[in-house]
N, C-alpha and C positions, 0 to 999 in steps of 0.2 A: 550327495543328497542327504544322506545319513547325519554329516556334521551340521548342516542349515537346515535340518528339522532340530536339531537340539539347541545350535544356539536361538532358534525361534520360540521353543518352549522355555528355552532361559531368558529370553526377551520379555516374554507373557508372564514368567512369575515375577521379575524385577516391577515390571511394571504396574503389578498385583500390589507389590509391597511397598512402594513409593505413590499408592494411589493416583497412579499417571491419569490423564484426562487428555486424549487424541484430541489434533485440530479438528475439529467441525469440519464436515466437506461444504464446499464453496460452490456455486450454480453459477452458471454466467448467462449472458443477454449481451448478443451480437448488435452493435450498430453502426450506422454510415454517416461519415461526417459529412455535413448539408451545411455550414457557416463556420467562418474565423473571422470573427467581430474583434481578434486582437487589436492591440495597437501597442503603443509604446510605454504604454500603464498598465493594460491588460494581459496577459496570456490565458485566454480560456477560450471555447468552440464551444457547438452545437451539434447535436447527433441527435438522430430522426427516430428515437424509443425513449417512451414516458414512461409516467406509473400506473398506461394500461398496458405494456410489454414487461413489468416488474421492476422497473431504476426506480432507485430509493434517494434521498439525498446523504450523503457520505460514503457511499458504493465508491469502491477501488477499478479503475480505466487504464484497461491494458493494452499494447498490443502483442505481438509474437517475440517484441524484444525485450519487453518490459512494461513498469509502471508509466502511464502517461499523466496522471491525475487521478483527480475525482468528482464526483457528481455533487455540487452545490446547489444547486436548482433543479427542481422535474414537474412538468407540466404532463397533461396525458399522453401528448404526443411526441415530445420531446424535452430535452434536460441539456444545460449548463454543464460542461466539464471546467474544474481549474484547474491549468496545467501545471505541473512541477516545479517549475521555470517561473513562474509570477511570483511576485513580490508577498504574495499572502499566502504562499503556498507553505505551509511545513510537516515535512514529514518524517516519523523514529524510526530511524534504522539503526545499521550495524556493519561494523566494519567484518568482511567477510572472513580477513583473513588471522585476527586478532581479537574479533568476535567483542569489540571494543563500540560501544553504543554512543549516540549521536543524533543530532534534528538537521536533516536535510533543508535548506530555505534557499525560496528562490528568488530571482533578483532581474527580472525579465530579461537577462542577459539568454546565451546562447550555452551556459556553463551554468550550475548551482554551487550553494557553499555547505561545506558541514562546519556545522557551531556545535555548541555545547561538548566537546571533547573533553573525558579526563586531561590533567594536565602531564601526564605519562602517557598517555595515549601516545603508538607510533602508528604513521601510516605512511604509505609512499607510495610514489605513481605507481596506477596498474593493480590496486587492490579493488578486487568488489565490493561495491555499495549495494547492500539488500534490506528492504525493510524488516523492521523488529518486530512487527506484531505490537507492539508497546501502545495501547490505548484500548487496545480492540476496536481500532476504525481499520486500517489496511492488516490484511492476513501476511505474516511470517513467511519471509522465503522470495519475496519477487524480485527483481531483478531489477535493479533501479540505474546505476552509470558505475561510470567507474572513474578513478581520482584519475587526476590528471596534471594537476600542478602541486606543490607543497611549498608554503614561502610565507612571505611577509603579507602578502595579498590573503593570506587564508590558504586553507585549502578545498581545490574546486573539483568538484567532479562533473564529466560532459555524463550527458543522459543516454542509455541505450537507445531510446526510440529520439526519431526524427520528427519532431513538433511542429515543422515546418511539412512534413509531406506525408500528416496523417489524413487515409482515405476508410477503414473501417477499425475498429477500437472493440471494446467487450468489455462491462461493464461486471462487475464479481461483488453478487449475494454472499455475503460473508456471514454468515451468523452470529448473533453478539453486536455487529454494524447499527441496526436501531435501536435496540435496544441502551446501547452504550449512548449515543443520540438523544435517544428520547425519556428515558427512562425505563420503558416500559419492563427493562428486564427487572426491575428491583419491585415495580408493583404486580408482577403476575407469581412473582414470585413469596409478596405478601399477602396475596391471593389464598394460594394454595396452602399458606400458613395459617391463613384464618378456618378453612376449611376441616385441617388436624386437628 
């Protein structure tokens, strides 16, 4: 107990002196999928919570195994997810194990590709694919598939969650998410400049 109170208090002044800045904490919003209007162009559903239960549009869609998507559309009562797996889907991550950065894109296949690799980049079957945080649209850390082939074809990673036999998802208020969006974080913040 003695030694992880002290490297805790050496944690807190490191981070004093590199002026750290903690992830935001993240709120979620439970919902039930009610429609898969997919087809063979599409891969995105419908879930039965708008922006009178708090879904915003670019909000990160999970389930217990991972990233499923995110919210393109929200009506009051319900919202648009695009799934990982679609053709217009891309998402920054990072290779888990090499910590080697990457754009996840999907290709309605049943498999996703990673592009944009340095050209040293290694990876091989069986390493984690987790999102980067890189936009400040999805939060750092979630758990996205894992690689599965390496070759000529690219390389593909299968998805942790099942896009075929999703029944409830949770949709993650990320903070910075609208803002990065809309703007608004750069005028509330000229706001309060005007006000100094």
């Amino acid at each position: 107990q003695e030694a992880a109170r002290r490297l805790a208090e050496q944690n807190t002044a490191l981070q004093t002196m590199l002026d750290y800045v903690p992830d935001p904490r993240a709120t979620f919003v439970s919902a039930r999928v009610i429609g898969d209007p997919g087809s063979a162009f599409v891969r995105s559903m419908l879930i039965n919570a708008g922006t009178r239960h708090g879904i915003a549009k670019g909000q990160a869609v999970v389930t217990g195994d991972g990233l499923a998507g995110r919210i393109v559309a929200a009506g009051g009562w319900s919202a648009r997810v695009l799934l990982i797996t679609d053709i217009n889907s891309r998402v920054p991550v990072v290779v888990d194990s090499s910590r080697e950065r990457a754009i996840l894109a999907g290709d309605n296949g049943d498999t996703v590709r990673l592009i944009f690799l340095p050209a040293n980049a290694v990876v091989s079957p069986g390493d984690r694919i987790l999102t980067s945080g890189h936009g400040g649209v999805f939060p750092p850390g979630l758990a996205v598939g894992r690689v599965v082939s390496v070759g000529k074809g690219g390389i593909r990673v299968r998805p942790f969650v099942a896009m075929d036999r999703l029944e409830f998802v949770r949709a993650i208020e990320y903070p910075g998410i609208s803002a990065v969006l809309s703007g608004d974080g750069e005028a509330k913040r000229a706001k309060r400049a005007k006000r100094h």
